[in-house]
Phi, psi and omega in degrees: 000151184281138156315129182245149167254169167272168190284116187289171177283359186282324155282312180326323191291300184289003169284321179312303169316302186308310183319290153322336167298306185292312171306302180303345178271351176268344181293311178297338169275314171355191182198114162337321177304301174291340169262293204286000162301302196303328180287326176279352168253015180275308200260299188315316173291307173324301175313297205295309196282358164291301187286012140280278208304326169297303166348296195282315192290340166265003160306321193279338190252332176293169137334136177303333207280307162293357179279347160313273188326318194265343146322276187338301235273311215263334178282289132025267180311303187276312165311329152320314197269325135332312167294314210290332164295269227303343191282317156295339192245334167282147173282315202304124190281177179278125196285169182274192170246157182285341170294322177306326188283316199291319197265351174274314171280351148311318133346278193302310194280352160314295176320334175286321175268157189261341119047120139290160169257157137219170169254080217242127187254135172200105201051253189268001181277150120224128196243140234219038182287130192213053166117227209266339179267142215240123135232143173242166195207122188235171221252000000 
């Protein structure tokens, strides 16, 4: 068997460089979702248990008249930081609203029949004719 030498410092620097070369490029692949996910679960659990902990500690030292406020402030800021986790790590998508769906299939059945249209706009009326079907609609 051959003799391996160790590894000069010339390589060693360029295996670091390629590594690094190789880290900016997945980095660089990323999604805004996936970096600010990642910064906020880096930063965010601390940040919510320091501001329980301000919580707690000013209970001890503030005014029954001020401890209101400053519960409120910090119960506030952790939930926020709460939402924004759960809003970044969730999967579940976003449903549409039932108007968009009822005027994307309104649509489609326009589109579908070969029918003329018209439109007749008077004032705050607008009526709304396609074949034998008539809607009016006023504001």
């Amino acid at each position: 068997m051959e003799d391996e030498k160790p590894a000069s410092k010339l390589d060693i620097q360029l295996i670091k460089t390629q590594a690094q070369i190789d880290l900016g490029k997945l980095e660089a692949q990323t999604t805004a979702k996936e970096v600010a996910s990642k910064y906020i679960g880096k930063t965010a659990i601390p940040w919510i248990v320091l501001l329980v902990i301000v919580g707690v500690v000013s209970s001890a030292f503030l005014s029954i008249e001020a401890l209101p406020a400053v519960i409120g402030l910090v119960s506030t800021a952790v939930m926020a930081m709460i939402g924004m986790l759960s809003g970044i790590t969730s999967t579940k998508e976003k449903e549409e609203k039932p108007e968009i769906k009822i005027i994307q299939d309104l649509i489609r059945q326009l589109d579908e029949s070969n029918e003329p249209m018209s439109v007749v706009v008077d004032g705050d009326k607008v009526t709304v004719t396609k074949g034998d079907n008539k809607i009016t609609t006023t504001k």
